[in-house]
Each structure stands twice: as C-alpha cells, then as structure tokens.
C-alpha positions in Angstrom: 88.9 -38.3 12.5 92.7 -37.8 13.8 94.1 -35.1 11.6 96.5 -36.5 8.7 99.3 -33.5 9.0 101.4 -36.2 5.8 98.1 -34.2 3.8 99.6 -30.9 6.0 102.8 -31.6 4.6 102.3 -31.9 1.2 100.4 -28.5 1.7 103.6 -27.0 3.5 106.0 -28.2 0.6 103.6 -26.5 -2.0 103.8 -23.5 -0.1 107.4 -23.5 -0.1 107.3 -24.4 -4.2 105.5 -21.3 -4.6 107.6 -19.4 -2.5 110.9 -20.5 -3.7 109.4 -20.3 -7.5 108.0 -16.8 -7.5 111.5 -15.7 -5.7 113.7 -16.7 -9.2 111.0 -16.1 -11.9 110.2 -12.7 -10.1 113.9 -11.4 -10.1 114.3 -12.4 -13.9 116.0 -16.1 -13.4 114.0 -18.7 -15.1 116.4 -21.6 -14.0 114.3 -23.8 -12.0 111.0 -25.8 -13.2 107.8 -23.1 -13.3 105.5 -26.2 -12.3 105.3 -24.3 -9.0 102.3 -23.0 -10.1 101.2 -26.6 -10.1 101.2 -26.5 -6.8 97.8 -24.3 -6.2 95.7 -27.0 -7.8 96.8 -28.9 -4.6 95.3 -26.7 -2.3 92.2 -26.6 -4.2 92.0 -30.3 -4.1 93.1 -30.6 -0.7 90.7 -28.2 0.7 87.7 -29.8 -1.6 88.4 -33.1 0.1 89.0 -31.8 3.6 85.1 -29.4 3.4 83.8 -32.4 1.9 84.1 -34.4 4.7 83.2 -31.6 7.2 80.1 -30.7 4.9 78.9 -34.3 4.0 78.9 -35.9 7.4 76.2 -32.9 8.8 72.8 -33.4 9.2 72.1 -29.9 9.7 73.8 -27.4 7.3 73.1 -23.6 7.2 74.8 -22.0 4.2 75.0 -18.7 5.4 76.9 -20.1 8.8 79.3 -22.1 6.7 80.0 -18.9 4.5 80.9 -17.0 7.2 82.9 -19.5 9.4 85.0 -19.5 5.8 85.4 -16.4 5.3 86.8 -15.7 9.5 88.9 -18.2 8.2 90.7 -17.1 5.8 90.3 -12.9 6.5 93.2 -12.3 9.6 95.9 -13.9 7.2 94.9 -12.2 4.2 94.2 -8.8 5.0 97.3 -8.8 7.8 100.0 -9.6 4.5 98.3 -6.9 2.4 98.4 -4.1 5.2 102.2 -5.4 6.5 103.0 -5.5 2.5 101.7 -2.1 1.2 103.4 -0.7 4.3 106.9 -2.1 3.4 106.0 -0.6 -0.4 105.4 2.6 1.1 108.0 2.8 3.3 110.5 1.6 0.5 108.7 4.7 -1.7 106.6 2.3 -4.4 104.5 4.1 -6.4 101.1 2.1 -5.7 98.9 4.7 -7.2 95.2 5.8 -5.7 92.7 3.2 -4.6 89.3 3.7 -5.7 86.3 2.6 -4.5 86.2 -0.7 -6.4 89.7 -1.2 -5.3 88.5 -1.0 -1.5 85.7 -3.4 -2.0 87.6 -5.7 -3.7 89.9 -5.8 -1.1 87.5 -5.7 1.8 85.6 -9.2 0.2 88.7 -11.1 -0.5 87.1 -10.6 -4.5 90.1 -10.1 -5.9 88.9 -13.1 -8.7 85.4 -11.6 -8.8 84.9 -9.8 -12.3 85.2 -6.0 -11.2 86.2 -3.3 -14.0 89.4 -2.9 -13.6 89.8 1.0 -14.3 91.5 2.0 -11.4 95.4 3.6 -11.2 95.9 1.5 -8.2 99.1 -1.2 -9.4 97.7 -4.5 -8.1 100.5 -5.7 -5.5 101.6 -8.6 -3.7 99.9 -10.2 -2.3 96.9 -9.2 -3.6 98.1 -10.7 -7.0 98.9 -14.3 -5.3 95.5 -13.8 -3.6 93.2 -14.9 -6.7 93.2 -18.1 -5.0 91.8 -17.4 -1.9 89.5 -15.3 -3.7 88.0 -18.3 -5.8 88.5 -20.6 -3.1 85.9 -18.9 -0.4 83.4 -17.7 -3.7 83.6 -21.0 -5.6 83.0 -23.1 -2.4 80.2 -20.6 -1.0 78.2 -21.8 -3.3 79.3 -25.4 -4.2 79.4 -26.9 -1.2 75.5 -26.0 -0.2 74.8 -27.6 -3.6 76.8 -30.4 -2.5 75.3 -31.0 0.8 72.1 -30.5 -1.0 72.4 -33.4 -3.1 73.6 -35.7 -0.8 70.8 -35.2 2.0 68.3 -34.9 -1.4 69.2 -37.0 -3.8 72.4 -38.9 -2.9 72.4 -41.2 -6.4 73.5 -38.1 -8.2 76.4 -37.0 -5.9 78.6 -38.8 -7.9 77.3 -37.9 -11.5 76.9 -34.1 -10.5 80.9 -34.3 -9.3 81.9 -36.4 -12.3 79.8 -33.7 -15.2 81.7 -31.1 -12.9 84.9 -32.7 -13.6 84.8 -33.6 -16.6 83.1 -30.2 -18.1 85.8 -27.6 -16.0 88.8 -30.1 -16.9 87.5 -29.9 -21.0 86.9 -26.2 -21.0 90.8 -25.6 -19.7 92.6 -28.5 -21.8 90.8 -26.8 -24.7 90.7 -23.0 -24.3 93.5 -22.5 -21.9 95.8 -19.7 -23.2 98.5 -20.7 -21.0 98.0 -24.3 -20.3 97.3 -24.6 -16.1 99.0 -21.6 -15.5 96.2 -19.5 -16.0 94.2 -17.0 -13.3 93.2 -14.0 -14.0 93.0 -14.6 -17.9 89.7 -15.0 -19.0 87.5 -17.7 -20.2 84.6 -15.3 -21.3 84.0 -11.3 -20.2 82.6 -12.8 -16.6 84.6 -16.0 -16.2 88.1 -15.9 -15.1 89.8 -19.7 -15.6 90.6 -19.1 -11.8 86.7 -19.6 -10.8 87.0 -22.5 -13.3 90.3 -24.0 -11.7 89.0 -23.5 -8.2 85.6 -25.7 -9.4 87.9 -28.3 -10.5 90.2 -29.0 -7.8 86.8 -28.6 -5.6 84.9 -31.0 -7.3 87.7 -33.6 -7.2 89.0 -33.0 -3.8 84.7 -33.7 -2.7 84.9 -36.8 -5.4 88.4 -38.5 -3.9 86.7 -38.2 -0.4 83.5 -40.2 -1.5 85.8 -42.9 -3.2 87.8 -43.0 0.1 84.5 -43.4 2.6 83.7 -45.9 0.0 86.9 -47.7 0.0 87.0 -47.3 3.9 83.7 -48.9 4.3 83.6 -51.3 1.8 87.3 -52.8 1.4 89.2 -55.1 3.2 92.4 -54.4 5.1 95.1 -52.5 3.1 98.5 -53.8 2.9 100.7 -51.4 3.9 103.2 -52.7 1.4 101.1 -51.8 -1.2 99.9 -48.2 0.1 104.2 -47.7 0.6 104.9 -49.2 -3.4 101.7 -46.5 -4.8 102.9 -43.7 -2.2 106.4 -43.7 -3.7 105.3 -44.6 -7.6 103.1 -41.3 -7.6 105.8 -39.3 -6.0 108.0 -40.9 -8.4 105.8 -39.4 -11.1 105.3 -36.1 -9.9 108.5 -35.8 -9.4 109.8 -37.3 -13.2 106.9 -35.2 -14.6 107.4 -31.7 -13.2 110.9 -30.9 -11.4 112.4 -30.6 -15.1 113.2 -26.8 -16.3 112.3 -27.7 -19.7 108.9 -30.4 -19.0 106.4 -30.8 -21.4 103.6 -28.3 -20.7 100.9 -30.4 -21.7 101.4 -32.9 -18.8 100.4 -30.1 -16.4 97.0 -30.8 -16.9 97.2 -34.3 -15.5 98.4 -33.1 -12.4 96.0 -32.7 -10.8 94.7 -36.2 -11.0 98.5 -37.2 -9.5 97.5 -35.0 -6.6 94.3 -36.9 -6.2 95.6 -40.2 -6.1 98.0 -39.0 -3.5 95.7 -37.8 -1.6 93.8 -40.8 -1.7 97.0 -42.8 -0.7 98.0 -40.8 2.5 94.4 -40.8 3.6 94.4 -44.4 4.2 97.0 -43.4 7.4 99.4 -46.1 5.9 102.7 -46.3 3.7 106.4 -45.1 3.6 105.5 -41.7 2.7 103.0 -41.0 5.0 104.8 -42.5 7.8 107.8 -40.2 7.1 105.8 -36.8 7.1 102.6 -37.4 9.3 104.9 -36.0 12.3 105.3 -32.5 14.4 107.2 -31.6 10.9 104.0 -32.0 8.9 101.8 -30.4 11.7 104.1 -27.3 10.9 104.7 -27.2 7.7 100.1 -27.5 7.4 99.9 -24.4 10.1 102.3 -22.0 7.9 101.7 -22.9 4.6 98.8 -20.6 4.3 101.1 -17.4 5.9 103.6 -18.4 4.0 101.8 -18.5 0.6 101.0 -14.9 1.5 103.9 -13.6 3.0 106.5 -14.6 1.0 105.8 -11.5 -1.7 107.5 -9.2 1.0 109.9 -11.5 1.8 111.3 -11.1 -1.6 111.3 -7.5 -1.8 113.1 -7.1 1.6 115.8 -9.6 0.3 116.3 -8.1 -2.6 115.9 -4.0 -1.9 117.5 -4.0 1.4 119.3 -6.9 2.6 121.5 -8.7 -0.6 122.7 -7.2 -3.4 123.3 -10.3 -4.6 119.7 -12.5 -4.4 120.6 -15.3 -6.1 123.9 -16.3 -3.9 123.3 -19.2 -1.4 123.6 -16.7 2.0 120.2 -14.7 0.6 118.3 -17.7 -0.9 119.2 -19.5 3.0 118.3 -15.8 4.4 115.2 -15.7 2.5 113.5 -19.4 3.1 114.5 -18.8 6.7 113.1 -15.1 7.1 110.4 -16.0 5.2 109.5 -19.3 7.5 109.8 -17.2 10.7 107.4 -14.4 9.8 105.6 -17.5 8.6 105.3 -19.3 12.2 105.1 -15.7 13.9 101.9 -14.8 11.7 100.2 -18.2 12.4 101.0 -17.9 16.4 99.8 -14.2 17.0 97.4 -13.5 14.1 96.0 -16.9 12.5 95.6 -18.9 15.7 94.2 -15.6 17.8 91.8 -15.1 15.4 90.6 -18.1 15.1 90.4 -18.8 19.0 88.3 -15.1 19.3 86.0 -16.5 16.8 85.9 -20.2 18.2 85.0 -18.4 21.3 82.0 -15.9 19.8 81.1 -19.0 17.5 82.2 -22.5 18.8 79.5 -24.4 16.7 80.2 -22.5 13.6 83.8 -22.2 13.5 84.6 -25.9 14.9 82.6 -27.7 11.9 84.5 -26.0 8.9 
C-alpha cells in the first residue's frame, strides 16, 4: 500500500498543537484553546489503524518479534530527548534530585505509564512527563495486537464485536469516571490503572476498527466520488475545527473527538478529496517523519527559549524562534538518530523491522 503522508500530516500538525500548546500553558498564559491535548488521541488512533493493517494482513505473527520491532522503534527517539534534556537541566543547574532504582527501570522500559511506586526524590522531567504516551502505546499494543491477530486467524466473526465491547467499555469508563474529562494520564482509574492505559486501548481499538470498516468499504463499495470524499473531508475539518480551536469550548465535547478523528481517518484513506489532495505531498511526508521528535523535543525547546534566549517568550521574534528551533532539532533528530537507527536494525532484522 502507497504511504498516505495526508494521514502523516495530520500527525505533524498534532505534533505542532502539542508543541505550541505546552509552550503558553507551561509559561503561565492560558490564552489559546487547551484541546491540544486532544491531539494524542490522534496518534493513538492513527497508529491503531496503521499496526492493524500491518498485523491483520500476516499469516505468520510472532508476538515476541512484533514487541521488539516496537519497541527499536520507538527507543533512539525517546531515550536520545531524555539524555539531551536532563543534560540541558544540568547544565542550566535544575535541581532533578537522585534517581533510584525504580527510576532507572522505568526509564530503561519506556514504563513511564506502568504502575511503579512513586517514592523516589527524582522530579519527573520533560520529556519523561510527555512520554506516558509512548509508554501506553508500546505496553497497550504489546498485548492487544497478538489478541487481535489471534482473533482474526481464530475466529474472525468476533473481530468486530471484541473491538466494538472494547470501545464501547474504555469510552464508558472515561465519560463516567474521568476526573478531568480527556485530559487525563497519569490520574488514576483504580490503584493499578492509570486512564492513560485506558486512553491508549481506546484510540487502539478504534484506529484497528476504522481499518476493518475501510477494507470493507474498499472491497465491497463501488467507486467513490471524489466530490463527496472533498464535501466530508472539509465538513469534519469544519467540525473539529468549530468544536475545539475556541479558548473557552465546552469540555464535554472532548470526548467525541476522537470519533471526528476516526472519520477523518476514514476519509483521507480513501486517497481522494480536497484535503487529502492538499497535504498528501513532500510537506506531509515531513511533517509524519518529525512529528514523533518533535513531540519529544519540544520540552527543551521551551526551556532554552525561555532561560537563555528571550526574555520576552511570548513576543512574536521568540514564538517564530521557538517553532523554527524546535522544527530543526526536529528534522536533525529524525536524519541522524531516528532514521540510523532504524536502518541498523532494518539491517540486523529486515523481516522484523520492515512488517511493523
């Protein structure tokens, strides 16, 4: 299948959201929409619907292979912004605290989201912080995705209940004993359940269910009229937009967000309409290969804009300083630390590391 960068896009511009968002709410200016956090529920969904297709259309799956192709996936990136950030702490003289042992495992499994007592001195930085959703994303799909692979090769007929009771029972635990509407993580759902684990599921397990209603539609449909992917592209957009990119929106339409990503999703997959003709270009392709950095990165980027380059962060010159500093080291990461990697490893591992 010819990669969709449009859906790369959309993952760039969430990145950026995030990035921008954290940069006012972290310096005390609460001017602009908080529905940046939204925009992780994206890449949950994005990612379910992407490993869906990569895990569904196997005849052969090996769990532990898959775990490990995910986790060389996402390890350079992560542990390169937490070494280049605690070393820009250190070297601005941030009290971090001690790391204990915990601390060091923690870190070393990407677990930050996994239930470990938190007992230690050591202040929990960025991006470890930020990194809760890379945590749930490689322990959440470690196991789903083997179950889901499991059911389609076993018993195919309940693929689509399993995701549906998944669904439905992660989307009623949130809506009802969310503390914080969506923008919930760390907080817990019980002693052993962070909502992040239950986010994660979610997005998952709808990102895996908008891929099997798109193979069905794609095998089963007739031809799409462009006209009509173009008029849905822009009505959803339309909605997101009207929704969410209001300082003062109503907080209880974040939970329907994430079905607006879905049906965008399902939208630009079809490789038709306005919007995916204006974004599945060499723009997209770039904004998809530094979105992940970038979601990282951007922590430091803050605190070297603010502690040693403006004294003023808010004025245009440092916000234009900041999105561009922050896109370079961005690009620069990707080039000599995401895309090494993952050519070392494609070369140790071409079978693993190509399928997921």
């Amino acid at each position: 299948m010819r990669r969709n960068y449009s859906l790369d896009f959309f993952r760039g511009v969430m990145a950026f959201c995030v990035a921008i968002g954290h940069y006012f709410y972290w310096n005390g200016n609460f001017s602009i929409p908080l529905s940046f956090i939204l925009a992780v529920d994206y890449f949950f969904i994005l990612s379910g619907f992407v490993l869906a297709f990569s895990v569904l259309n196997k005849k052969e799956f090996n769990c532990f292979s898959f775990a490990k192709a995910r986790f060389l996936r996402l390890y350079p990136v992560y542990i390169f912004s937490i070494l280049l950030t605690f070393i820009v702490l250190k070297l601005l003289h941030h009290h971090l605290g001690k790391l204990d042992f915990g601390d060091i495992v923690r870190i070393l499994i990407i677990g930050e989201i996994l239930p470990f007592v938190q007992s230690s001195s050591f202040i929990f930085f960025e991006p470890l912080g930020l990194s809760w959703s890379i945590s749930a994303e490689l322990w959440v799909g470690v196991i789903f995705f083997p179950v889901l692979h499991f059911f389609d090769k076993k018993a195919n007929q309940l693929v689509f209940p399993f995701l549906m009771l998944i669904i439905l029972i992660c989307f009623f635990i949130i809506n009802n004993y969310s503390t914080n509407y969506m923008n919930i993580h760390y907080h817990k759902f019980d002693k052993l359940m962070p909502f992040g684990l239950i986010r994660a599921l979610l997005g998952y397990a709808l990102g895996a269910f908008i891929y099997i209603i798109v193979k069905y539609m794609q095998n089963n449909s007739t031809k799409k009229s462009e006209n009509i992917i173009s008029v849905i592209q822009i009505i959803i957009v339309f909605f997101i937009i009207y929704f969410y990119a209001k300082n003062d929106y109503i907080k209880n339409n974040e939970y329907y967000s994430i079905f607006l990503f879905s049906l965008m999703i399902i939208s630009l997959s079809f490789n038709k309409g306005i919007i995916f003709k204006l974004t599945n270009n060499i723009i997209g392709n770039w904004f998809g290969k530094i979105s992940y950095p970038l979601y990282l990165l951007h922590p430091v980027g803050i605190v070297i804009n603010k502690e040693i380059i403006f004294s003023d962060i808010f004025s245009i010159p440092a916000l234009l300083f900041y999105i561009i500093f922050i896109s370079i080291v961005s690009i620069l990461t990707h080039i000599f630390v995401e895309n090494k990697f993952l050519l070392y490893f494609k070369s140790k591992s071409t079978k693993t590391m190509k399928n997921y």
